[in-house]
C-alpha positions as CSV (number, residue, x, y, z in Angstrom):
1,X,-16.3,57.9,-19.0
2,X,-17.7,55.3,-21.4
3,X,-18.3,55.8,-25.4
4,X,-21.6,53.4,-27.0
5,X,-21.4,53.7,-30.1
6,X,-25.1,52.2,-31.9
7,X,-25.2,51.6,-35.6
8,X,-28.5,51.2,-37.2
9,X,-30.4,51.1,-40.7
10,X,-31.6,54.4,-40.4
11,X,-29.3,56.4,-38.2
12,X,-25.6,55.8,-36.2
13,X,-25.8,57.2,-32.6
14,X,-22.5,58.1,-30.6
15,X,-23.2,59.1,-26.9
16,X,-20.9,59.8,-24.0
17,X,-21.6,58.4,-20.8
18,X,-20.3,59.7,-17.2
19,X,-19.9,56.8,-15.0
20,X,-23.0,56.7,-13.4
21,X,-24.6,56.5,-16.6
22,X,-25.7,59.9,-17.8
23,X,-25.6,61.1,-21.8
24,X,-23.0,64.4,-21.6
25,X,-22.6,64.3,-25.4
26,X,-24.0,62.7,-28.2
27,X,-24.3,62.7,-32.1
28,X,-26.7,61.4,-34.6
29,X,-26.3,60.8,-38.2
30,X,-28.0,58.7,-41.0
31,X,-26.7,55.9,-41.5
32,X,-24.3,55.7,-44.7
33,X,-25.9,53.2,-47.8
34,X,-22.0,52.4,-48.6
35,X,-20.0,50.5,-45.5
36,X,-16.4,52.4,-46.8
37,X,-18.6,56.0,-46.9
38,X,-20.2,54.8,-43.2
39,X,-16.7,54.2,-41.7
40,X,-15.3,57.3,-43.1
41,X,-18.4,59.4,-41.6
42,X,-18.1,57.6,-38.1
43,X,-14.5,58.2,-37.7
44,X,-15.4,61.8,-38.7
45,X,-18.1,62.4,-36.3
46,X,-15.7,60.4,-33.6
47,X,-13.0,62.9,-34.1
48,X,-14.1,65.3,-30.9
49,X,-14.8,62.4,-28.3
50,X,-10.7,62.0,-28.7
51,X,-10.4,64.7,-25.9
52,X,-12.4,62.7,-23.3
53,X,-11.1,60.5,-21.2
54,X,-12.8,57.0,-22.0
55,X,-12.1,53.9,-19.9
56,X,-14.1,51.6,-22.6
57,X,-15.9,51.8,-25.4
58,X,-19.3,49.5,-27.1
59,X,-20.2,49.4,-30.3
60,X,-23.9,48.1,-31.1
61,X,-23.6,46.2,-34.2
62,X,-26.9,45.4,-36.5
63,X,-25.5,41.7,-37.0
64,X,-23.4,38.7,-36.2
65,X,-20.5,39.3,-33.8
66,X,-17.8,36.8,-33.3
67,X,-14.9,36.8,-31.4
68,X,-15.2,40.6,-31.1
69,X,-15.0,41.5,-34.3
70,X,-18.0,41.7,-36.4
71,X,-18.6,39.3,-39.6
72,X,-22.1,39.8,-40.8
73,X,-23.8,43.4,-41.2
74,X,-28.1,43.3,-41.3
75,X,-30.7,45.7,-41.1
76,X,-30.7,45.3,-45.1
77,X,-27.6,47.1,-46.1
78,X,-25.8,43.7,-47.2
79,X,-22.3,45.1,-46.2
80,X,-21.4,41.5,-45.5
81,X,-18.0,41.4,-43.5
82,X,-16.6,45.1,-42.2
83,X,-13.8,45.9,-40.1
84,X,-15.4,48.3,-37.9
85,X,-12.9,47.5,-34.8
86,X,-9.6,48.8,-36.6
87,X,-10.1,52.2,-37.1
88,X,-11.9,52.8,-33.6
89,X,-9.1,51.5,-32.3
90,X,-6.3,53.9,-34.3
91,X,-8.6,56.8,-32.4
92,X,-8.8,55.3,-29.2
93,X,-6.3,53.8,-26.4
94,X,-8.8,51.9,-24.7
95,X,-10.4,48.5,-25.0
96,X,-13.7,48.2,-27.4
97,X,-15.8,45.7,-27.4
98,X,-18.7,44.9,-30.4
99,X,-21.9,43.2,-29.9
100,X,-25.5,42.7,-31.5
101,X,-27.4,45.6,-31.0
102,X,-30.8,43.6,-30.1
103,X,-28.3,41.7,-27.5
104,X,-27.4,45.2,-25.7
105,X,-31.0,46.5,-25.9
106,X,-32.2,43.7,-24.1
107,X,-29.4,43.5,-21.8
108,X,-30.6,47.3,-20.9
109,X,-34.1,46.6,-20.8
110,X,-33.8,43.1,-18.9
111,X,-31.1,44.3,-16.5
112,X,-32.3,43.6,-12.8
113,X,-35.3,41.8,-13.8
114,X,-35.5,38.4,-12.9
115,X,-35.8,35.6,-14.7
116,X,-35.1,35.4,-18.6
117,X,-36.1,38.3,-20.3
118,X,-36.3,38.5,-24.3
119,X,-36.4,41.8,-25.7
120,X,-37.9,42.5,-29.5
121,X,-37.0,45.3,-31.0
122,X,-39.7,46.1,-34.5
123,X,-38.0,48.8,-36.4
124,X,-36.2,49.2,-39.8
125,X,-35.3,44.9,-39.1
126,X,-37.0,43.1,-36.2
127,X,-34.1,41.9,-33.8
128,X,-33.9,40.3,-30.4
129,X,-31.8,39.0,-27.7
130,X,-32.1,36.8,-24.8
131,X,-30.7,37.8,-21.4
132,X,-31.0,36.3,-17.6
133,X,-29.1,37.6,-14.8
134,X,-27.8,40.7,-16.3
135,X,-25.7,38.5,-18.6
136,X,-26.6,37.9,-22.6
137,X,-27.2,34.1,-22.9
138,X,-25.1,31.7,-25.7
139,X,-28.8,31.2,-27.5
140,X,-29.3,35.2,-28.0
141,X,-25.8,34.9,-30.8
142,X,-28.1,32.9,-32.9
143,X,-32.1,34.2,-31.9
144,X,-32.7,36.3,-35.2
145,X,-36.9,36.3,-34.9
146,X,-37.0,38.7,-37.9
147,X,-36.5,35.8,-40.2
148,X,-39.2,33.3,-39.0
149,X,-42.3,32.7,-42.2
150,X,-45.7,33.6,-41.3
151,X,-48.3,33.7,-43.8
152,X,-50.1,37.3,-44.0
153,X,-53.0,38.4,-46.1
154,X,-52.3,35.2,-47.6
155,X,-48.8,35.7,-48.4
156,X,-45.8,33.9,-46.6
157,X,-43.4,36.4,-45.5
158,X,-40.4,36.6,-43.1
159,X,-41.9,38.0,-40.2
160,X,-39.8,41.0,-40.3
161,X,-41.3,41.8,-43.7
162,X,-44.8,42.0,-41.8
163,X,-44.5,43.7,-38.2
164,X,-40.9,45.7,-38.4
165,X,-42.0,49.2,-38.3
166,X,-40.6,49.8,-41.8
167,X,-42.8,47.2,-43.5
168,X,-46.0,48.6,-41.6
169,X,-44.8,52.6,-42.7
170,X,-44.5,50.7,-46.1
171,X,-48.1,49.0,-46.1
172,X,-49.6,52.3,-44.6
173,X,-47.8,54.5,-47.0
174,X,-46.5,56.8,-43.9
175,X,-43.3,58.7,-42.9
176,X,-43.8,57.3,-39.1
177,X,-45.6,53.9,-37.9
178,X,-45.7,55.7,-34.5
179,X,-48.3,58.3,-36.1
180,X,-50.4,55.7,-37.1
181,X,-54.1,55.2,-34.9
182,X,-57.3,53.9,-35.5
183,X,-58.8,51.2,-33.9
184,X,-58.4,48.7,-37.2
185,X,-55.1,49.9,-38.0
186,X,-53.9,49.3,-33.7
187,X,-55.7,45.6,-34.6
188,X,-53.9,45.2,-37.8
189,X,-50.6,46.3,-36.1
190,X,-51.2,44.0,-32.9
191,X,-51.8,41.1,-35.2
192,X,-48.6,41.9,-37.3
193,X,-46.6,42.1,-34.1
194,X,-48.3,38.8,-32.2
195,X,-47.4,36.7,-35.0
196,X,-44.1,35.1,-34.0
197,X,-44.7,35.3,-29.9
198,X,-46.3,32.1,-29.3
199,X,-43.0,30.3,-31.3
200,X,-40.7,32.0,-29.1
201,X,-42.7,31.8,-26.4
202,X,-42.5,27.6,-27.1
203,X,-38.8,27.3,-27.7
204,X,-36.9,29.8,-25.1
205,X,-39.9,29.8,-22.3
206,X,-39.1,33.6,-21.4
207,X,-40.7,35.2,-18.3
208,X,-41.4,38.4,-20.1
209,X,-40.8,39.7,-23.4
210,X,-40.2,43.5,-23.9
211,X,-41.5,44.9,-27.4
212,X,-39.3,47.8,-28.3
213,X,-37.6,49.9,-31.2
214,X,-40.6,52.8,-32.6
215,X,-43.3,50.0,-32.5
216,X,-42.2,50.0,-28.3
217,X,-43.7,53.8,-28.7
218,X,-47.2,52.7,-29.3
219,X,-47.0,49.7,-27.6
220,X,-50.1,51.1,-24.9
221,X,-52.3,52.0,-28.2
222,X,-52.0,48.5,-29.5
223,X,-51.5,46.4,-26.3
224,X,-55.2,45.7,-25.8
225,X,-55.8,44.6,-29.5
226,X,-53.0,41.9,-28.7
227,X,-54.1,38.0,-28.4
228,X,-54.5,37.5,-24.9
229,X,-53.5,33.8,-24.9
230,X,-49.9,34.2,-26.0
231,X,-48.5,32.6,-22.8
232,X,-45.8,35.0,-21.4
233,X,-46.1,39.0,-19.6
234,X,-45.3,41.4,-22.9
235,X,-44.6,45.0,-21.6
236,X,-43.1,48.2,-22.9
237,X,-39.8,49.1,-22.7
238,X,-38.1,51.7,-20.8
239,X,-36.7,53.4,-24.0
240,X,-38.3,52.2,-27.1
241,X,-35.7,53.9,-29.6
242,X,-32.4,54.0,-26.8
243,X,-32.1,50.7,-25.6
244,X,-29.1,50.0,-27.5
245,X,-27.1,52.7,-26.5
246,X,-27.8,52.3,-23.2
247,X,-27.3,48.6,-23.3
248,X,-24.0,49.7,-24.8
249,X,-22.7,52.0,-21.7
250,X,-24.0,48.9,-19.4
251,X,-21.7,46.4,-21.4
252,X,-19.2,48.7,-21.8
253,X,-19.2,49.7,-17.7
254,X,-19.6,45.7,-17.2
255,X,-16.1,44.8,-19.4
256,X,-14.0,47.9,-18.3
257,X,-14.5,46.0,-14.5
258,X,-13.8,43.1,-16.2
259,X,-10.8,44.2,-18.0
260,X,-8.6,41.9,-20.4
261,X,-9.4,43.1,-24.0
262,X,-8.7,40.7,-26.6
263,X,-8.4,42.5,-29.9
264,X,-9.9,40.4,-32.6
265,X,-8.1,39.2,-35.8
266,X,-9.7,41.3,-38.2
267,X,-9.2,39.3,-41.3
268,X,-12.3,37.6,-43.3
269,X,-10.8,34.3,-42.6
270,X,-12.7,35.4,-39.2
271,X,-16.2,34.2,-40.9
């Protein structure tokens, strides 16, 4: 069996997968505002996966990964560098391997699609990752899209801070972005989310792009608002809010056949 293990801003998902890919057992919780309170829940709510056997475990990080280890936490909580590998490891004798989150959703939502395949995820951030051949390219470690400035309602903004699904909850004053209709509001949204396309499109030359995280829900209500000159095939993904943990059992399958875990040195001189 395989653990993934997919932190976000909002929530941390743990799921058991059998080997052929099915969820037999997950958890959900929300996400900790502390890092030292977050690891303290996770290796609480890890506690009864120690009785499964697991050949390999994947951890979906919400920032920069480097040599396995992570050294940059996003999605807004400012954690900087954690040690997230350590105590994972004092549960579990197997090997565990971190990555990006965006990298392993689009790594699950690219995988046996040809060409290159960029996947944006528009959710509490906006993230991405770049994958061709059912591998995640060098250039997806540094694509962070969120960041890129974009002048709305004559503001400049990061772009994240205009299309993620928690700016447009903000700017709507609702719960959910996914409850949101209308056919202004599906225009507004489809502008917020076409924004940064074209400059991606320019740079990586994708063959499709894959728009996913809650915004992924709706994308059939605000697809036909969208530009329709943005110069690459934009479709929905095959689950908007799971890729990651999905991407993280494929990855996690992927290395156990691999084998030949190298534990990281996880000390911040690793930055």
């Amino acid at each position: 069996m395989y653990l993934g293990i997919d932190i976000g801003g909002t929530k941390t998902l743990i799921a058991l997968f059998t080997k052929r890919g099915r969820i037999i057992k997950r958890k959900k919780f929300p996400t900790p505002h502390g890092s030292q309170t977050f690891l303290r829940k996770l290796i609480n709510e890890l506690e009864p996966f120690k009785k499964y056997k697991i050949r390999s475990i994947a951890v979906a990080i919400p920032g920069a990964v480097q040599n396995n280890c992570s050294v940059r936490f996003g999605n807004r909580r400012e954690w900087g560098w954690i040690d997230v590998y350590t105590p994972i490891k004092d549960l579990f004798n197997c090997p565990i391997w971190l990555e990006n989150d965006a990298s392993l959703a689009t790594l699950y939502e690219g995988y046996n699609l040809p060409g290159k395949i960029i996947f944006l995820t528009f959710s509490t951030g906006l993230g991405g990752g770049i994958v061709e051949g059912n591998q995640i390219l060098p250039s997806s470690k540094s694509f962070e899209p969120g960041h890129l400035l974009y002048v709305y309602n004559n503001k400049e903004k990061e772009w994240e801070d205009i299309a993620a699904a928690s700016a447009i909850e903000k700017f709507y004053h609702v719960d959910r972005a996914t409850d949101l209709r209308g056919k202004d509001v599906l225009k507004d949204i489809a502008n917020r989310i076409s924004l940064g396309i074209p400059d991606i499109v320019r740079e990586h030359r994708p063959d499709m792009m894959i728009l996913g995280g809650p915004m992924g829900k709706i994308f059939r209500l605000f697809e036909p608002y969208l530009p329709r000159d943005l110069g690459v095939k934009l479709r929905r993904p095959k689950r908007p809010t799971e890729s990651a943990i999905y991407g993280c059992y494929i990855y996690a399958k992927t290395k156990d056949k691999a084998g030949s875990e190298v534990p990281p040195n996880t000390t911040k001189d690793t930055q």
